[in-house]
Phi, psi and omega in degrees: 000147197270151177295131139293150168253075170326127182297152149311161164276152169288323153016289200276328205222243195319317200268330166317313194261332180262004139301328198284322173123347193296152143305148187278151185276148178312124170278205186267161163317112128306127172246098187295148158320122149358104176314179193233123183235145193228161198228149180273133189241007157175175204192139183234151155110223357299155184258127176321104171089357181121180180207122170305286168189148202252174117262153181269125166225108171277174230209095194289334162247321165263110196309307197343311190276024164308172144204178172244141181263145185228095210284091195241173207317295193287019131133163156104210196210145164204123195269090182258135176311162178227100168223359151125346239231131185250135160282230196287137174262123159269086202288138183180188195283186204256108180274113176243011146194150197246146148210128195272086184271101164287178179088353190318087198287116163249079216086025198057358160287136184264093176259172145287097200263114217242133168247137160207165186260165189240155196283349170257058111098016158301135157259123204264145135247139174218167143241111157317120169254144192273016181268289187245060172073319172328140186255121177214139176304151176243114162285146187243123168288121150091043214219051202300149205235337143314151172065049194242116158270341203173166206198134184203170181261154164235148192314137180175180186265140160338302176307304175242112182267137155295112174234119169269150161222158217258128175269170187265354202249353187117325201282145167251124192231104145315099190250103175249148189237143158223188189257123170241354172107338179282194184290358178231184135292176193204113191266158198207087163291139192257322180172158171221161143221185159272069203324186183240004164221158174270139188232156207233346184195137173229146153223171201218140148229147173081224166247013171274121184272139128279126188231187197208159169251160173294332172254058006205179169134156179252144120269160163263142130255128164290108186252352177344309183232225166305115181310124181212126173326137153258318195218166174186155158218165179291102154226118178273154169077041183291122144246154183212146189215138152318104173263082157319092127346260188219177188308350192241350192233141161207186153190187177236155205253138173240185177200172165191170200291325193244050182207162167226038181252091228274122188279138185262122140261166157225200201319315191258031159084032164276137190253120188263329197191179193209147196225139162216165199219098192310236143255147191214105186033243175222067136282059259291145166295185204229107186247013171202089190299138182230234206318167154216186191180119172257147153208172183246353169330128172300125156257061174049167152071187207271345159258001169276326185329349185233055170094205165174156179237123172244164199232118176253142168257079183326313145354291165253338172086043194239163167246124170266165182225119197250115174297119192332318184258045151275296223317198163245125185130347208253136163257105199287347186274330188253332181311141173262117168249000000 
């Protein structure tokens, strides 16, 4: 395996100079690693015209019945079990970024709870029902729906789900919505600020946040308190996803436009491994990874149970589906399910 050279954090070099308003200073040479190659246990589609973006919406009393929803290029949602079989179609505007809270009591009913943007940057409530799939609006009080670059879940209770959503203006915003029994749901902003780069995709595990920039580049936000950038590195064309371990270890999955290798980091923005996801009896390999989407929830039977990463292949226009604790870093002998 070839040695790496690890990038400066940007802290030190790129997020220090593009705060300053300055150019960013060169970084060091990255020698990437020897992929790693992971596999697939099932594959959906091809999706007609492309795929936008996907989400995992697991099924809070039957595992079995998760599925994943898919947003694709000519607009709207579409739901499959995921053994492949499409279910309900929801017709709407082209979604270009989804975040899924299961478990949601709505009415003592167990939903999905779905916030998404829409491509002129309107932010959507939707609910998944978990009996039959169904896609339907949730109107939200209080809640502003302009100006949305993006959307994502954050660590919280089933009840009060935690969602940031990302401003066209810069501002990261913490938003919990529940259900109280009146004629809407009801949103509660928890804190905001103005980041000092405009960001474009966020994901989360734990309490941790990641974001992507609009000129490209990974970020941390420290949402502890007023949410503020911590750490970065230079990537351009970035999607980016959370991966649990275990409650203390994680790490993030990057992709970029002009690869078909998914790069691993980790928190503090060290790149440890490189993943491609290889051809599987006969599933084709992922030779231009686009949307993604985790959950660590069971989607039933002995190979969905410990989650899954699902993958869109812009290439072909298919999701391939990885069982999560395949990835590399999971210690299989010791993990608690």
């Amino acid at each position: 395996m070839a040695r790496i050279v690890k990038a400066k954090p940007l802290a030190g070099v790129l997020l220090a100079a593009a705060l300053a308003g300055c150019q960013p200073a060169p970084l060091e040479t990255v020698i990437e690693p020897t992929p790693t190659p992971i596999f697939s246990a099932g594959s959906i589609g091809p999706i007609n015209g492309g795929i936008s973006t996907l989400a995992l919406a697991p099924n809070a009393t039957i595992p079995w019945e998760g599925r994943l929803l898919i947003a694709p290029n000519s607009g709207g949602i579409q739901v499959y079990s995921v053994e492949g079989t499409l279910g309900f179609k929801h017709e709407g505007q082209l979604y270009t970024s989804m975040a899924l809270q299961p478990g949601f009591d709505l009415r003592n009913l167990k939903t999905g709870l779905l916030l998404a943007v829409t491509k002129d940057k309107q932010l959507v409530s939707l609910i998944i029902d978990d009996a039959r799939g169904q896609v339907f609006p949730a109107p939200v009080s209080n809640l502003p729906t302009a100006d949305t670059n993006a959307v994502c879940t954050l660590h919280s209770p089933d009840k009060a789900p935690l969602f940031a959503v990302l401003r066209r203006n810069s501002d990261f915003e913490i938003w919990k919505i529940e259900d109280t029994g009146a004629d809407t749901l009801q949103a509660t902003k928890i804190s905001s600020a103005t980041l000092k780069t405009p960001i474009e995709g966020c994901s989360s595990v734990n309490e941790q946040v990641f974001a992507t920039g609009l000129s490209g580049g990974v970020f941390t936000v420290d949402i502890s308190g007023k949410p503020v950038i911590t750490h970065g590195i230079d990537r351009p064309n970035s999607k980016l996803i959370a991966i649990a371990i275990n409650d203390k270890t994680a790490y993030i999955l990057h992709s970029s436009k002009s690869s078909n290798v998914l790069q691993q980091i980790t928190p503090d923005m060290q790149q440890t491994a490189s993943l491609h996801v290889a051809p599987s009896l006969s599933i084709p390999a992922i030779t231009q990874p686009g949307a993604m989407a985790i959950s660590n929830w069971s989607f039933g039977g002995a190979g969905f149970s410990a989650g899954l990463l699902a993958i869109a292949d812009n290439d072909n226009n298919r999701v391939s589906l990885i069982v999560r604790d395949t990835l590399p870093g999971f210690d299989h002998d010791q993990e608690d399910r």
